[in-house]
C-alpha positions in Angstrom: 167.1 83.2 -32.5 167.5 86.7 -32.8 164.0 88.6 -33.0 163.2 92.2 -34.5 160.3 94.2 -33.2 158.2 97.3 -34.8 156.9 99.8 -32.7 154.1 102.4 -33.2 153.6 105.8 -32.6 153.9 107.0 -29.2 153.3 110.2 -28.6 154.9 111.1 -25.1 153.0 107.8 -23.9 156.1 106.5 -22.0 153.9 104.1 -19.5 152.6 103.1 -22.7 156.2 102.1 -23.9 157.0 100.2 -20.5 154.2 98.3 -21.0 155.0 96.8 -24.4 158.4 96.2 -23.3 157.1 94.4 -20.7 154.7 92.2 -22.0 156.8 91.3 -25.3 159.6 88.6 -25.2 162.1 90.8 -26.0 165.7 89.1 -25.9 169.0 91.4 -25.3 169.7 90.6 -28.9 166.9 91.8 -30.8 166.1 94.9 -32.7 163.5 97.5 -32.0 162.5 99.7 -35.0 160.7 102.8 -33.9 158.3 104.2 -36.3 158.4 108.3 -35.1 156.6 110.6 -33.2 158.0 110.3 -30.0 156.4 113.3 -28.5 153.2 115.8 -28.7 150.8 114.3 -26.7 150.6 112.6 -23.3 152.9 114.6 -20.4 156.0 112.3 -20.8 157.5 113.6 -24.1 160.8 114.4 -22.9 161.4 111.6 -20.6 159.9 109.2 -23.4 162.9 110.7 -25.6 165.5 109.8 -22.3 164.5 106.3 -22.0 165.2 105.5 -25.9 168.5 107.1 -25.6 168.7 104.0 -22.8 167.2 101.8 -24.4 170.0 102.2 -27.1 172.4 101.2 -24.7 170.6 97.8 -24.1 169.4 96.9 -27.8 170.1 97.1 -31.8 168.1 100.3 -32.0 166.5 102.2 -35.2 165.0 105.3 -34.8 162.4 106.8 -37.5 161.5 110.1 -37.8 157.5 111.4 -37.6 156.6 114.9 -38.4 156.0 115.7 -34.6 159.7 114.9 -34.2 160.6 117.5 -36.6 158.1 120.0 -35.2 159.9 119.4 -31.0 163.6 119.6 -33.0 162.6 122.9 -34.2 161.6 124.4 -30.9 164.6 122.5 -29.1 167.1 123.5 -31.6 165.8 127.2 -33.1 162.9 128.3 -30.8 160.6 128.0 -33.8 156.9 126.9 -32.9 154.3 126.3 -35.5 150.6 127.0 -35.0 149.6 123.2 -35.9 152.3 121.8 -33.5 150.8 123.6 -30.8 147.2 122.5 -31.4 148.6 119.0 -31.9 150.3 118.1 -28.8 153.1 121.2 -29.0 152.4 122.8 -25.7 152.0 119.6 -24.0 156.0 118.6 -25.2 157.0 122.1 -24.3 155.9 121.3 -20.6 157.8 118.5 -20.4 160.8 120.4 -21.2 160.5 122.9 -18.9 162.7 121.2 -15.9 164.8 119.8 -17.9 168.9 120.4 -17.8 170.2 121.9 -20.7 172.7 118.9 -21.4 169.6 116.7 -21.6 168.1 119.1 -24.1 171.4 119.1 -25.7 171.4 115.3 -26.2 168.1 115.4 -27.0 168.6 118.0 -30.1 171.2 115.0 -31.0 168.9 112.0 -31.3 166.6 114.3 -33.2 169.0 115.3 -35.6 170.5 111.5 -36.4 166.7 110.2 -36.9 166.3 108.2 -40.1 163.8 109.0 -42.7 163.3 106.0 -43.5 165.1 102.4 -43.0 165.3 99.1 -45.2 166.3 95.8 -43.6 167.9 92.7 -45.0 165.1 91.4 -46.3 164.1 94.2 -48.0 161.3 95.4 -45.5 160.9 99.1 -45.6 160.0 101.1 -42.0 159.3 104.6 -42.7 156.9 106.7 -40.5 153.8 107.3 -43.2 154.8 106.4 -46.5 156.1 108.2 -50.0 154.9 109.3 -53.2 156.5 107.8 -56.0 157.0 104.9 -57.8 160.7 105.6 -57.2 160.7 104.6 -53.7 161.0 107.1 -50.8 164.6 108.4 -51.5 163.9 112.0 -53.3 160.7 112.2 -51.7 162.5 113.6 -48.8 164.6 116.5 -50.6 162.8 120.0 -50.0 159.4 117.9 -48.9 157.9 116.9 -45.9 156.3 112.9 -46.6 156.3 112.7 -43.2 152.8 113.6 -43.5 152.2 111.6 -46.1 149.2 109.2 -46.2 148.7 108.2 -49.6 150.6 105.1 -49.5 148.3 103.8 -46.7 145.5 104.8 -48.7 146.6 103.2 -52.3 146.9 99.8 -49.6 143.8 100.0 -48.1 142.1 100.7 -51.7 144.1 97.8 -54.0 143.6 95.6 -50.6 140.8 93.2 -52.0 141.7 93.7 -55.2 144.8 92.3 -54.8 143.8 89.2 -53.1 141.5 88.3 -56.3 144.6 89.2 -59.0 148.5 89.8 -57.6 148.9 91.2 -61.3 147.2 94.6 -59.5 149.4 94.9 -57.2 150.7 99.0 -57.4 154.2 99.4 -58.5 155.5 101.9 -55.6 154.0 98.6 -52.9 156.2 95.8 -55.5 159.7 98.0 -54.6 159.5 95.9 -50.9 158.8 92.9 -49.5 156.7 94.6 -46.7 156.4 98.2 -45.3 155.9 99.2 -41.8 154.5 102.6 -41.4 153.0 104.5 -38.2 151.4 108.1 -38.3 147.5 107.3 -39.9 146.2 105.7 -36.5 144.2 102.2 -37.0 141.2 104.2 -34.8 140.5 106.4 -37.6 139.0 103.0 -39.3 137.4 101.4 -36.2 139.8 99.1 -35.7 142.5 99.4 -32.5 145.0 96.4 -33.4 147.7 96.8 -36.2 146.3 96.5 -39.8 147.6 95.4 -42.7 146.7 95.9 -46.2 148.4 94.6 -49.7 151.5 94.0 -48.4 151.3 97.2 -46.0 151.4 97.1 -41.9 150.2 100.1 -40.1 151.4 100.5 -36.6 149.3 103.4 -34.9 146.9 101.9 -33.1 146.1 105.8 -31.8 148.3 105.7 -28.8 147.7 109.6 -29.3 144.3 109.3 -28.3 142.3 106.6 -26.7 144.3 103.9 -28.2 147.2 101.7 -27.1 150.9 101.6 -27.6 151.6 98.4 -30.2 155.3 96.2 -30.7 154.9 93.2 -33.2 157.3 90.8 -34.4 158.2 91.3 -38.3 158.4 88.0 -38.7 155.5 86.2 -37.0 152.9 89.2 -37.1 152.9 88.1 -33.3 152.1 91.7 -31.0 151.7 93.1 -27.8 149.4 96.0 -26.7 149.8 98.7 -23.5 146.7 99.5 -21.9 144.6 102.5 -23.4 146.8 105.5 -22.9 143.8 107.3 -21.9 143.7 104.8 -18.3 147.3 105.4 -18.2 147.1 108.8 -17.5 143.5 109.5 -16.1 144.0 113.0 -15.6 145.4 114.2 -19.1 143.6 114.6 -22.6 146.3 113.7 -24.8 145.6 115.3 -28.1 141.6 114.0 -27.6 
């Protein structure tokens, strides 16, 4: 039966992404859903970006966009840096780039550009990369804004959390629009915990892969997911964005 797997942020952690793909039970029918922020961070930023390009070619792929992803477009398709980016795992990306053929950049500028904001799935499961304002729904959130940053979603989950479990009746509107949300980008290590979370009806997937956390894939369905080693062992000689 045909599977479909979430993954969390990754942040140039490409031995981090072999991993997972190694130790899940991925079939050649599934579908991976990738949650953004596919660079600034560990050294493999742009060769992270050339092996989801093949891993296309093998699987049902959707690609999310993070707000690093925006930043590395910028620089690969206008030469604009940002001050932040830089301090956040910028420099590190730009590094990668800087053997790398110009038609690779050039298909690279490519997969950046077709990145969804957000995606919603048959069953009315909503992946986005950190969440939206509104009780709309995420639509006009993204016209002349940025909620790639956003974190309040996560936050209104994590606060309703046990009061929801005592009365469904107080469950927020904007959480009600889906059946559940998958979101990256607000890493589980901020809150002590490495594994994916959930709260209300809300599934975060950074599990810090940017820092001394792992790379995560789960199963929508059965919650069921698999873990890389700490990014941090997998490339003893780099900082990450530590």
């Amino acid at each position: 039966m045909k599977s479909k797997w979430v993954i969390g942020d990754l942040h140039g952690g490409l031995r981090g992404l072999e991993q997972i793909l190694e130790r899940a039970p991925i079939k050649e029918d599934d579908e991976l859903i990738f949650l953004g922020d596919y660079v600034d961070g560990w050294s493999d930023s742009a060769a992270l970006v050339s092996r989801l390009l093949e891993l296309e070619q093998q699987y049902a792929c959707v690609f999310i966009k993070g707000n690093h992803d925006l930043f590395c477009y910028n620089w690969l398709s206008k030469g604009a840096t940002d001050a932040v980016w830089l301090r956040h795992g910028g420099t590190s990306t730009i590094e990668s780039y800087a053997t790398v053929p110009e038609p690779t950049r050039n298909a690279h500028i490519l997969f950046f550009e077709r990145l969804h904001n957000y995606y919603v799935d048959e069953a009315n499961n909503l992946f986005i990369h950190a969440g939206f304002s509104t009780d709309a729904g995420p639509g006009n959130d993204f016209i002349g804004r940025m909620p790639n940053w956003d974190r309040t979603l996560w936050q209104t989950a994590m606060m309703m959390h046990e009061r929801v479990l005592f009365n469904e009746r107080l469950m927020p509107k904007k959480l009600k629009l889906y059946q559940e949300i998958f979101i990256g980008h607000t890493p589980t290590l901020f809150f002590g915990n490495g594994t994916p979370m959930n709260a209300c009806n809300v599934w975060n997937l950074d599990t810090g892969a940017a820092y001394t956390g792992r790379a995560s894939i789960m199963n929508v369905k059965t919650k069921q997911f698999f873990q890389s080693d700490p990014l941090i062992k997998l490339y003893p000689e780099e900082k990450g964005r530590n």
